[in-house]
C-alpha positions as CSV (number, residue, x, y, z in Angstrom):
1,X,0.0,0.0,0.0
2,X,1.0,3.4,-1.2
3,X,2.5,5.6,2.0
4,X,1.9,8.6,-0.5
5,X,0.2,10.0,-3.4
6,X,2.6,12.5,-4.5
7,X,5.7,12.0,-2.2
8,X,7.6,14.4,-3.7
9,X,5.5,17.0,-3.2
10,X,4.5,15.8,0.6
11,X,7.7,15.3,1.9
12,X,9.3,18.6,0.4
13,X,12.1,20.0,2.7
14,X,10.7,23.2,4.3
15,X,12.8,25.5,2.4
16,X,12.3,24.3,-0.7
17,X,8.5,24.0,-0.2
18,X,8.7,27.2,1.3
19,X,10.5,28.4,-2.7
20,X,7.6,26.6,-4.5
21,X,5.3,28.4,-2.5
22,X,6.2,31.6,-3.3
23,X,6.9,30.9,-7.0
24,X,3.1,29.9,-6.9
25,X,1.5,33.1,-4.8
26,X,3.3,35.4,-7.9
27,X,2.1,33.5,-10.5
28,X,-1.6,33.3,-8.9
29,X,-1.4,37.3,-8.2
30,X,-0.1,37.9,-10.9
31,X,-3.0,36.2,-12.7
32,X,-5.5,37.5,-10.5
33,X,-4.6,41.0,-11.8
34,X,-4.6,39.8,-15.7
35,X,-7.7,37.4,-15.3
36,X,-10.3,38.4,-12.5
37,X,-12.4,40.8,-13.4
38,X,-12.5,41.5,-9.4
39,X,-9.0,41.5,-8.8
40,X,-8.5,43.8,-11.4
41,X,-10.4,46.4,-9.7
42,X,-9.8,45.5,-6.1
43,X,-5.8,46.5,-7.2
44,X,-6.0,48.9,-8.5
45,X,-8.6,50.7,-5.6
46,X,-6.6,49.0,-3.0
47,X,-3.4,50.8,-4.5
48,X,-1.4,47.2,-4.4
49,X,0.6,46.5,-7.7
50,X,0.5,42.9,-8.3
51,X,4.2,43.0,-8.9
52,X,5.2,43.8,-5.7
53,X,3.8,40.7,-4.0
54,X,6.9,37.9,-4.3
55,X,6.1,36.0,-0.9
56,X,3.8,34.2,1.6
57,X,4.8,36.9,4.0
58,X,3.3,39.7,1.4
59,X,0.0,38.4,1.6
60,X,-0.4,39.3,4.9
61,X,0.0,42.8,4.3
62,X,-2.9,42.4,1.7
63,X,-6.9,43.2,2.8
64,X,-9.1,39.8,3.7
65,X,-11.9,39.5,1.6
66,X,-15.0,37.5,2.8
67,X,-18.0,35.7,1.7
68,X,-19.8,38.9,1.5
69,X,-17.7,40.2,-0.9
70,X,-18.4,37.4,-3.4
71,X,-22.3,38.2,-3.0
72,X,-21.3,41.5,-3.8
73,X,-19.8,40.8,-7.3
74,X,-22.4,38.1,-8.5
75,X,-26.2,38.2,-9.7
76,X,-28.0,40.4,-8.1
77,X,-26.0,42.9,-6.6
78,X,-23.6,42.7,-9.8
79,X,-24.3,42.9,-13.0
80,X,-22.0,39.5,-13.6
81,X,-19.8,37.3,-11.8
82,X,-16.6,39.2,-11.3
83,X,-14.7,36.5,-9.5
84,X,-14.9,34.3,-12.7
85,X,-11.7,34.3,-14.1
86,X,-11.3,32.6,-17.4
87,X,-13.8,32.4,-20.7
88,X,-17.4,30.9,-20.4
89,X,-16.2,28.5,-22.9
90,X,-13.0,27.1,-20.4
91,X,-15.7,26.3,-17.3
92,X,-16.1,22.9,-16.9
93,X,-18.6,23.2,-13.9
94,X,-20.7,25.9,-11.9
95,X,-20.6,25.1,-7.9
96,X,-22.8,27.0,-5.3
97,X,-22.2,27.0,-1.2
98,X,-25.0,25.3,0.6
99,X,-26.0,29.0,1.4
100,X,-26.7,28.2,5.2
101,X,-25.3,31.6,6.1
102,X,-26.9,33.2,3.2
103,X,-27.1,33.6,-0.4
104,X,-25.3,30.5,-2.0
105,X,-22.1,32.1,-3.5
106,X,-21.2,30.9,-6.7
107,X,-17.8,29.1,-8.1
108,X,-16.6,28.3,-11.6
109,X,-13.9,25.0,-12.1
110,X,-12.0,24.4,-15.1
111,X,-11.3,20.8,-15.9
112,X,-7.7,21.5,-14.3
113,X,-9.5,22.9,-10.9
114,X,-11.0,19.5,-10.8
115,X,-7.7,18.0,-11.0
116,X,-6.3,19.8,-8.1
117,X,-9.2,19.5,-6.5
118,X,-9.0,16.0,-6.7
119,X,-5.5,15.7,-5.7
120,X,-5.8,17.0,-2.8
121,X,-8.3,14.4,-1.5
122,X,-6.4,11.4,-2.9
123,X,-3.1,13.1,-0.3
124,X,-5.4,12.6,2.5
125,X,-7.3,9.1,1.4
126,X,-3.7,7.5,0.6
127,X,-2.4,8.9,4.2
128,X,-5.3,7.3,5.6
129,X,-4.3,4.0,3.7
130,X,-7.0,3.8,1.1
131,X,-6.1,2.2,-2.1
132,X,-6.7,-0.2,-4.9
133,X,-9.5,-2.9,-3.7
134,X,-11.5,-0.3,-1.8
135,X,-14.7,0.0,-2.1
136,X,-16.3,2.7,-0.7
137,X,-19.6,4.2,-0.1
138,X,-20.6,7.3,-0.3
139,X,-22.5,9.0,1.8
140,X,-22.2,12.9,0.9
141,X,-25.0,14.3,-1.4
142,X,-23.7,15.0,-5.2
143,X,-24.9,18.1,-6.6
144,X,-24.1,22.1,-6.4
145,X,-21.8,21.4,-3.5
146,X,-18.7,19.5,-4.4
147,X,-16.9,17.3,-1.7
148,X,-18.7,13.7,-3.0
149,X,-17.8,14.8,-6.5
150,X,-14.1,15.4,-5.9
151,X,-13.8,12.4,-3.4
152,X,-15.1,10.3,-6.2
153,X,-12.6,12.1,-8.6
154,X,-9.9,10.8,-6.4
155,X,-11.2,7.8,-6.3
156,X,-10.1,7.2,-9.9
157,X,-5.9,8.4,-9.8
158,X,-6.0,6.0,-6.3
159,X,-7.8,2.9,-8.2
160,X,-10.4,3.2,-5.5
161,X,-14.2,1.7,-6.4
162,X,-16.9,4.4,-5.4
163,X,-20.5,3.6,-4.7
164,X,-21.9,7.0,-5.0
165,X,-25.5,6.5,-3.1
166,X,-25.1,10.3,-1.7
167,X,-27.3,9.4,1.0
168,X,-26.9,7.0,4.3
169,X,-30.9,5.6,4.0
170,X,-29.5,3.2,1.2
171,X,-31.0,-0.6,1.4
172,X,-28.7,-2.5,3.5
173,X,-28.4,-5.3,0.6
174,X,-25.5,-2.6,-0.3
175,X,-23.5,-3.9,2.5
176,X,-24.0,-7.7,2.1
177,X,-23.7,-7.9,-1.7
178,X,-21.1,-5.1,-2.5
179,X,-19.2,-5.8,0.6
180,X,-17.5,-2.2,1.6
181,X,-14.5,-1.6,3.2
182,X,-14.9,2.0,4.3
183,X,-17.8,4.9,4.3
184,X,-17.8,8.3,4.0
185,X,-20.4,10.2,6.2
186,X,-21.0,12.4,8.9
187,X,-21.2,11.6,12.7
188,X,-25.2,11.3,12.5
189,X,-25.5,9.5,9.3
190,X,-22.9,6.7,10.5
191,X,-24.6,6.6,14.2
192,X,-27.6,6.2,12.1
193,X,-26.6,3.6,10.0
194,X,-24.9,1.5,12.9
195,X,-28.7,1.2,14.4
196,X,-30.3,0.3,11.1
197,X,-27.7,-2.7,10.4
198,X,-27.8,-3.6,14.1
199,X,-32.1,-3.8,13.8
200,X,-31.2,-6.0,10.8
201,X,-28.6,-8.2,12.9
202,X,-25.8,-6.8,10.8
203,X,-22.8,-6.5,13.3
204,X,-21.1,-3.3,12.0
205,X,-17.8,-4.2,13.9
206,X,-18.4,-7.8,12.0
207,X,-18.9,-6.1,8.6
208,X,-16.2,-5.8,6.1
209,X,-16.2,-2.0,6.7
210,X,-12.7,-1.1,7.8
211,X,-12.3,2.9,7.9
212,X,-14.6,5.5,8.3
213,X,-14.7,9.1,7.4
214,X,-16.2,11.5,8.7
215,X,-16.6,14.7,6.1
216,X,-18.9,17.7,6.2
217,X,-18.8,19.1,9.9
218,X,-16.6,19.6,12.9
219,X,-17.4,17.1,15.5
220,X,-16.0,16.1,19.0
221,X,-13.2,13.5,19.9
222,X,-15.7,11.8,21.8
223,X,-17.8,11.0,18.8
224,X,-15.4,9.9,16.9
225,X,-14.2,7.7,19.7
226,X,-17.9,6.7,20.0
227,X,-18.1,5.8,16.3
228,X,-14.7,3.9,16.4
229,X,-16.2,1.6,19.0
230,X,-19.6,1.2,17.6
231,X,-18.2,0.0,14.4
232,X,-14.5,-1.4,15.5
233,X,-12.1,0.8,13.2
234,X,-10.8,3.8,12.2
235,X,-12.9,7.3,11.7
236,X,-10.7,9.9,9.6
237,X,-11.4,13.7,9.4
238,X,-11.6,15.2,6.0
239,X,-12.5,19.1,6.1
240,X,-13.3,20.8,2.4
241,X,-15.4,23.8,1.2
242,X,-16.3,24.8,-2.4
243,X,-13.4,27.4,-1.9
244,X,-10.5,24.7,-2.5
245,X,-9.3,24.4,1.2
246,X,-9.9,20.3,1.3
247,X,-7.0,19.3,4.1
248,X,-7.3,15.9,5.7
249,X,-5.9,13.8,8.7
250,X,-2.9,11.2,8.4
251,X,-3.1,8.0,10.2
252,X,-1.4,9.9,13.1
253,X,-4.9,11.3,13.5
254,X,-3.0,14.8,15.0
255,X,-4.4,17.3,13.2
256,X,-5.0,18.0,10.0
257,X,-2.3,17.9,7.0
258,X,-3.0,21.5,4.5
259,X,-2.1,20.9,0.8
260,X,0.7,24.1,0.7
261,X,1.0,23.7,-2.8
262,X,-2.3,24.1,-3.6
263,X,-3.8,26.4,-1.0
264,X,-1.9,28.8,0.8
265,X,-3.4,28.8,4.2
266,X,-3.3,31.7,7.5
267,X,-4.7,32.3,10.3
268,X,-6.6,35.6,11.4
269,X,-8.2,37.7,14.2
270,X,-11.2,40.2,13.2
271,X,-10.9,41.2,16.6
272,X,-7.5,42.3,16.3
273,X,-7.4,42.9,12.4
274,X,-4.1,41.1,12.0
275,X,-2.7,37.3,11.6
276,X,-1.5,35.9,14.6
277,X,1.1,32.9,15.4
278,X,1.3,29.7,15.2
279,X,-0.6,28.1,18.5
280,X,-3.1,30.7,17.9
281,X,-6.8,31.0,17.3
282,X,-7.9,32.4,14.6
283,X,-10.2,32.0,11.2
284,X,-9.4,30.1,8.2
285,X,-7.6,32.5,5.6
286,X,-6.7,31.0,2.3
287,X,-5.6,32.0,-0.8
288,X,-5.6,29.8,-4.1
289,X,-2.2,28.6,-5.6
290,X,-2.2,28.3,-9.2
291,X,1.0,25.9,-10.5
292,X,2.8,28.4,-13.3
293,X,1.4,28.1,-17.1
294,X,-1.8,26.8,-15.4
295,X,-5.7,28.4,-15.2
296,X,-8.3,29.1,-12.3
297,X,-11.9,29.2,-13.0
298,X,-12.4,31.5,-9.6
299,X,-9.4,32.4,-7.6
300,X,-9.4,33.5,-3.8
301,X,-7.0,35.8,-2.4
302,X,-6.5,36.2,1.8
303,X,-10.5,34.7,1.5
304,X,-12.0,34.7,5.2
305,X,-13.7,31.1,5.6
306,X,-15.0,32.0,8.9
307,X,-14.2,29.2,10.1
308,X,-11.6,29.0,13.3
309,X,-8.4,26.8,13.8
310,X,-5.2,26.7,15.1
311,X,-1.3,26.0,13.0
312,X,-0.1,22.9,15.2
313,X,2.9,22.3,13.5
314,X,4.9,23.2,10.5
315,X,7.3,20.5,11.7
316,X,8.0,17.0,10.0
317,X,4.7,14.4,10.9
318,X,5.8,11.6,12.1
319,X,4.2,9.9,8.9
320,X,6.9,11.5,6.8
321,X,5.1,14.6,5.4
322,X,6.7,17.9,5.9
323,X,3.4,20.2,5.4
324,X,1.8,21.9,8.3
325,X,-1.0,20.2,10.6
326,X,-4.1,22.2,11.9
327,X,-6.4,22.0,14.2
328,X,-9.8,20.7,13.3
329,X,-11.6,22.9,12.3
330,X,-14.7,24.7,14.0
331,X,-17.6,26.7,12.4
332,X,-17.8,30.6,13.1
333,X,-22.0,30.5,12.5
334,X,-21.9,27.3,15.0
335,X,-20.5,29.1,18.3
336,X,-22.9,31.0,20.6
337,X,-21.8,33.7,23.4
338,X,-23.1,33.4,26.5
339,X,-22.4,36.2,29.4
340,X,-19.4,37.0,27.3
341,X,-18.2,33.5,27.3
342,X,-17.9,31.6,23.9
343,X,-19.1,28.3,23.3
344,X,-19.3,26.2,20.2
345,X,-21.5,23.5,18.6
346,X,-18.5,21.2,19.5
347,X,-18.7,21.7,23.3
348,X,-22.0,20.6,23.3
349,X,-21.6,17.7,21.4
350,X,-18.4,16.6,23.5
351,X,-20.6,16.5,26.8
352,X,-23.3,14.6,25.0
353,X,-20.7,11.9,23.9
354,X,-19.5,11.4,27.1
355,X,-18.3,7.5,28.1
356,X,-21.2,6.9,30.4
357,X,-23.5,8.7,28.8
358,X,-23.5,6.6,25.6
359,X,-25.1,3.1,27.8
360,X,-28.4,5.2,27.4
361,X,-28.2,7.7,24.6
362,X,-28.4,7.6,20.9
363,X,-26.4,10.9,20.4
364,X,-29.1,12.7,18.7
365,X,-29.4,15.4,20.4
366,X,-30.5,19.5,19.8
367,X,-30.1,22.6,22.0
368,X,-32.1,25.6,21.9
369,X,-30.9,28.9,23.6
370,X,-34.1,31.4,25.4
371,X,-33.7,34.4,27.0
372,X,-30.7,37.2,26.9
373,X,-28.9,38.9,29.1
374,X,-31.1,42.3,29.1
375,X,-33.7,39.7,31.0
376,X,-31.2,38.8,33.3
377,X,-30.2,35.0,32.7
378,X,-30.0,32.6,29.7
379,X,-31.2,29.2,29.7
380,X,-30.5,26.3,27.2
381,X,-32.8,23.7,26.9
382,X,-30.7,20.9,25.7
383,X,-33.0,17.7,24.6
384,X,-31.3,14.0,24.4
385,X,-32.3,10.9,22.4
386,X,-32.8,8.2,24.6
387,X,-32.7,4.6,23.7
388,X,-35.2,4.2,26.7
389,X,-36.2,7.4,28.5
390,X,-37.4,5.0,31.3
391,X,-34.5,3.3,32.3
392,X,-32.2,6.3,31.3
393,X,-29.6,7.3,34.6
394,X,-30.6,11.3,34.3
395,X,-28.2,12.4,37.1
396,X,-25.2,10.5,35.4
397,X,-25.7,12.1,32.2
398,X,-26.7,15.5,33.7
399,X,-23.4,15.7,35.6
400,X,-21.1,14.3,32.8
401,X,-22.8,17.1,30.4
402,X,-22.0,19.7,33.0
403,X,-18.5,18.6,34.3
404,X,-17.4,18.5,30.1
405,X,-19.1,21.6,28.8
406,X,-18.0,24.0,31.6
407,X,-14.3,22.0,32.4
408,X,-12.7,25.2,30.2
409,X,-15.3,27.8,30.2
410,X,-14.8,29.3,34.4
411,X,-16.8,32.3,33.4
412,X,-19.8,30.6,32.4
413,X,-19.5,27.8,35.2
414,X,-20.0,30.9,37.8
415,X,-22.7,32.1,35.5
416,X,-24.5,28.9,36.2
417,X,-23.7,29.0,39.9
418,X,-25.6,32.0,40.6
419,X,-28.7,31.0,38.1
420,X,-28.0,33.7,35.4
421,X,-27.1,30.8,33.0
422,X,-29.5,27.5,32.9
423,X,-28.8,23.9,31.2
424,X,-32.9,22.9,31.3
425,X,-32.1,18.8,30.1
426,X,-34.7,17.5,28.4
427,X,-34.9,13.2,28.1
428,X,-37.2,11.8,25.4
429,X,-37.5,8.5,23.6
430,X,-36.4,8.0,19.8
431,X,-37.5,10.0,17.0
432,X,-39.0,12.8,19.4
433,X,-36.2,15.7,18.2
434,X,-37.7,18.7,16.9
435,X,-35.2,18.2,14.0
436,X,-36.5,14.9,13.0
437,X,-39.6,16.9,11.7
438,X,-37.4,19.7,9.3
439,X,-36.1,19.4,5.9
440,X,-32.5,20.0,5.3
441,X,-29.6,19.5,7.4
442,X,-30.6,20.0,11.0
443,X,-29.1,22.7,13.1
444,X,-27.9,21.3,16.5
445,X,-28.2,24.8,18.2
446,X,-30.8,27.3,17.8
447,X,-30.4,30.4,19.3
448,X,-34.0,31.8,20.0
449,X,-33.2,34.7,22.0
């Protein structure tokens, strides 16, 4: 089995990775300013002459853009799509965000987008030791948004088969006849599937499935640990976006591995306008990386994800690839403040997914914040899947919650001292959620204040 896709590329010394780089963030300005119809502009009233950016360390001094600058410059504010940047004859495929935080913004891939695109999920598949004879199912919908689409791209340069059922209610003849080894699907959907096979009698640690990934949301070490015991192997993080930044876990499972070559990636405070180090949190910045000679259908420069991580290491992995780890990823719309205090989705789900906890819960679960703090206290209602609400150990679960989600968070743990902060649980039996009756993806946390 293949250690690497492209090891030449993924174990680069850090200098010369460092050159390459560089040599890519000119060529990509240098074709913003030629290409985008955005860019173009955005230079010139920005007063920055493509020219004079010749390293990583330039882009910092550069503006961040965000998502609601792409909105700006496409149908209907604009009277076209300014961040396209080639002919309508050289797009291959039009993409749209799933629009959860608004309008759906809109991206255009050349043939050769795809194949980066694609390369950078067959680095992370191979470093989580897929290859030829796998058989995979997956579990992400095809469509407008692109993860399944690239992942089954991939599939192909690693010799992978796909079975592209894009949802996780397939009939479970899939498993028996096609015999999988590995699915790709998110916490919920593999939970899910795990009940449905078990209700059939179909072991899924006795299954021929032998890796999971998980793709498509942040999630808690908890879960995954859940999910590793409930079907006996591995669960691997993937985390892409329609904006290209598509890093993934090694088997080290430390953190996640960025593609430098292919996405130039820093880390940024809104708060304090600036980057900050390495160790710090910050939000996703990245900034496409066009190899030399080569085109980009839409191009991203210093593009605020909104989404918050942390540079673990630039060091060598101890899997042999030289290009920086970071921390999972968390979702800016997903974290809620509280009495000054944040919290995110994540912290709730990690004192769901507590050990003891998991003898009586599904881990379906969905939070729902009342109140605010001009009426003087905040509660959250916080309602838990049980597999039977009458033989469920409340107190347990109740003190695990509590003991996880405030172990960090001093501030709000006083809050809830003194009763200007609630946790109101709420126990019910299977299929009672709120979220079960909703179209869509289900939001775990509602803030209704």
């Amino acid at each position: 089995m293949n250690r690497f896709f492209n090891e030449s590329i993924e174990t680069m010394d850090r200098p010369e990775l460092d050159r390459l780089i560089d040599e890519r963030i000119r060529y990509t300005v240098k074709y913003a300013g030629e290409h985008s119809p955005f860019y173009k502009k955005w230079f010139r009233e920005q007063g920055i002459d493509p020219d004079d950016v010749h390293t990583h360390e330039d882009l910092l001094k550069l503006p961040v853009i965000s998502g609601k600058t792409i909105r700006e410059n496409q149908p209907p504010e604009s009277s076209d799509f300014n961040f396209r940047s080639v002919s309508w004859n050289e797009v291959y495929t039009i993409h749209e965000t799933s629009g959860t935080s608004g309008v759906p913004k809109s991206f255009f891939l050349t043939w050769k987008d795809w194949e980066r695109y694609a390369e950078k999920y067959s680095r992370a598949l191979t470093a989580q030791g897929f290859g030829p004879g796998d058989r995979v199912i997956v579990c992400s919908s095809y469509g407008m948004n692109i993860g399944a689409n690239t992942m089954t791209l991939a599939a192909k340069d690693i010799g992978m088969t796909m079975i592209p059922e894009g949802k996780c209610t397939f009939p479970l003849r899939i498993i028996r006849n096609y015999r999988p080894t590995a699915i790709i699907g998110s916490v919920f959907k593999l939970l899910g599937l795990a009940r449905r096979m078990e209700m059939e009698k179909i072991s899924p640690k006795d299954s021929s499935v032998e890796r999971l990934i998980i793709g498509g949301e942040s999630f808690a070490a908890e879960s995954r640990d859940y999910i590793e015991e409930i079907w006996g192997c591995d669960a691997y993080n993937i985390y892409g976006s329609t904006e290209g930044t598509m890093c993934g876990e090694c088997s080290q499972k430390a953190g996640l591995h960025v593609p430098e070559d292919l996405v130039h990636l820093d880390v940024y405070d809104p708060d304090m306008g600036g980057f900050v180090k390495d160790g710090e949190c910050g939000r996703i910045v990245l900034t496409t990386l066009i190899p030399p000679g080569e085109k980009c259908g839409t191009l991203l420069i210093n593009y605020d994800t909104e989404d918050t991580t942390v540079v673990l290491s630039r060091e060598k992995c101890q899997c042999g690839r030289t290009h920086m780890k970071i921390l999972y990823p968390q979702r800016e719309s997903e974290t809620f403040w509280v009495e000054g205090t944040p919290f995110n989705r994540v912290d709730v789900e990690r004192g769901v997914f507590q050990r003891g906890n998991m003898a009586y819960l599904t881990g379906e679960y969905e939070a729902f914040l009342y109140g605010g703090d001009d009426e003087g206290e905040t509660a959250m209602r916080l309602s838990l899947e049980c597999k039977d609400p009458d033989r469920c150990d409340k107190k347990m679960i109740e003190e695990n919650f509590l003991g996880s989600f405030f172990k960090y968070k001093p501030h709000l743990s006083e809050a809830y001292s003194i009763g200007t902060f609630k946790v109101i649980f709420n126990f019910i039996g299977q299929g009672g959620l709120e979220l079960y009756r909703l179209k869509g993806r289900p939001k775990r946390i509602v803030d209704r204040r």
